[in-house]
C-alpha positions as CSV (number, residue, x, y, z in Angstrom):
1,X,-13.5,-5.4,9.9
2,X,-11.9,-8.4,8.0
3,X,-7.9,-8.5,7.8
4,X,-7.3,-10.5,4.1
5,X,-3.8,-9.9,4.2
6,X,-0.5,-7.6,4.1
7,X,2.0,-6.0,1.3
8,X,5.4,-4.8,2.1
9,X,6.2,-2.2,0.6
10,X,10.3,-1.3,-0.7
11,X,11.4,1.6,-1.9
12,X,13.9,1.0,-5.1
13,X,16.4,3.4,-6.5
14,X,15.8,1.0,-9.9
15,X,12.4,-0.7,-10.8
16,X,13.6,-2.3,-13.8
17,X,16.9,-4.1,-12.0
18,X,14.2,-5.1,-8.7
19,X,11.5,-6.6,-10.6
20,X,13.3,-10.1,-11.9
21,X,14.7,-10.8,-8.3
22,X,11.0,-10.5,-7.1
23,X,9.5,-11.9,-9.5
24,X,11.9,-15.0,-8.9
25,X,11.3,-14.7,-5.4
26,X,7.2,-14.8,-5.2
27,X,7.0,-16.7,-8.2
28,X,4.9,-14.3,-10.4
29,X,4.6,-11.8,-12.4
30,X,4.5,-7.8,-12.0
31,X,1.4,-5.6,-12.4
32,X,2.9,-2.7,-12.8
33,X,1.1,1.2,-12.8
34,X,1.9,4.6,-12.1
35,X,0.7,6.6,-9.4
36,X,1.1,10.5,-8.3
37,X,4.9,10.1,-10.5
38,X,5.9,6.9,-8.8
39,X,6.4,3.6,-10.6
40,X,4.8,0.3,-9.1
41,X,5.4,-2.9,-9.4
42,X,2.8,-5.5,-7.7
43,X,4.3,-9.2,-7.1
44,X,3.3,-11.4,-4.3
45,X,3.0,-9.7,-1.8
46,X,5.7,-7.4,-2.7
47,X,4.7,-3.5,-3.8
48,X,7.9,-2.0,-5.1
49,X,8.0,1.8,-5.7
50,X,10.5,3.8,-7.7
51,X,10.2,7.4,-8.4
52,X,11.5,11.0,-7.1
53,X,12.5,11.3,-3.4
54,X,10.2,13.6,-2.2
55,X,7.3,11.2,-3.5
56,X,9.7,8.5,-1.7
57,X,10.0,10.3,1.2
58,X,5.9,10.1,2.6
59,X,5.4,6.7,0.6
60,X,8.8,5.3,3.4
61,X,5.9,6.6,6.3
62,X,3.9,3.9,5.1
63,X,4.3,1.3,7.4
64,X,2.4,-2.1,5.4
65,X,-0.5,-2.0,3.2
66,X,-2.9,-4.3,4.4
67,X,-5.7,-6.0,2.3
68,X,-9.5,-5.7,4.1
69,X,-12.9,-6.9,3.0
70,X,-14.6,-3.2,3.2
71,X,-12.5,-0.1,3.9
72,X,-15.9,2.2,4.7
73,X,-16.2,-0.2,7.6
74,X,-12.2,-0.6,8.2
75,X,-12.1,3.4,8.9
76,X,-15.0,3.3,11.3
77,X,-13.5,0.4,13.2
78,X,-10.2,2.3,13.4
79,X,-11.8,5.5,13.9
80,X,-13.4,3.7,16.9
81,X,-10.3,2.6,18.2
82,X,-8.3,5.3,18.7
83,X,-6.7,6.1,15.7
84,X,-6.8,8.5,13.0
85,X,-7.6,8.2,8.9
86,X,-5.6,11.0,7.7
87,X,-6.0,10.0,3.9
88,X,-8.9,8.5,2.6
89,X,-10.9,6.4,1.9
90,X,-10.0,7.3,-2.3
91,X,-10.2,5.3,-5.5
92,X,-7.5,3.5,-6.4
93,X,-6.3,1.2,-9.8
94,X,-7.5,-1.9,-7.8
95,X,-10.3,-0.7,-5.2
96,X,-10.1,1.6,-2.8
97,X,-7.8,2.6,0.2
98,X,-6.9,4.8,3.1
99,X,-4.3,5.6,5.5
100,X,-4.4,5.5,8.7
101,X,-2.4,6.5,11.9
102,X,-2.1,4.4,14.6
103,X,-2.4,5.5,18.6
104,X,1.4,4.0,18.4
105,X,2.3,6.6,15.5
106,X,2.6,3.6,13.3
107,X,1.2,4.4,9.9
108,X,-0.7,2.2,7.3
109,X,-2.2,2.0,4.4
110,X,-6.0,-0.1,3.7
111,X,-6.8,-0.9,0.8
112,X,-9.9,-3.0,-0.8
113,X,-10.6,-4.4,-3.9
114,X,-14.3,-2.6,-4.4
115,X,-14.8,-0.7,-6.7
């Protein structure tokens, strides 16, 4: 299993007010999409979500996203350490992800860039 990096996700009453000051701060522009009635806004690695409360609610759970080469092999690896994929692995705009609970109760989210 190959780490390639983290996103932190924030949760944002207001996309539209969030997105300059990141985009200032990392130095790049949004990609932004929709997913299951949530706004997101990609920058860096920033992932800002904006949309209803109870979508908020289980998207807060979500500790990080981390970024791995292959996440077939990342929930075998995970699986063989102890914890549990309790989403996943699904297609996603930019690959493919799951989530994961860790023996800690920590929760994250893979995602690849296959397709």
């Amino acid at each position: 299993m190959e780490i390639l990096g983290a996103t932190l996700r924030v949760c944002v009453d207001d996309l539209e007010t969030a997105v300059p000051f990141y985009e200032r701060l990392a130095g790049g522009r949004a990609l932004r999409f929709e997913r299951g009635g949530v706004s997101v806004a990609a920058i860096g690695c920033f992932l800002l979500m904006s949309g209803p409360e109870s979508e908020l609610e289980v998207l807060r759970k979500v500790a990080a996203t981390i970024a791995v080469k292959d996440v077939e092999e990342t929930g075998r690896v995970l699986t063989e350490l102890g914890a549990r994929v309790i989403a996943g692995p699904v297609a996603t705009p930019g690959g493919r992800n799951l989530i994961a609970l860790h023996p800690d109760g920590s929760v994250y989210e893979y995602a690849d860039r296959a397709g």
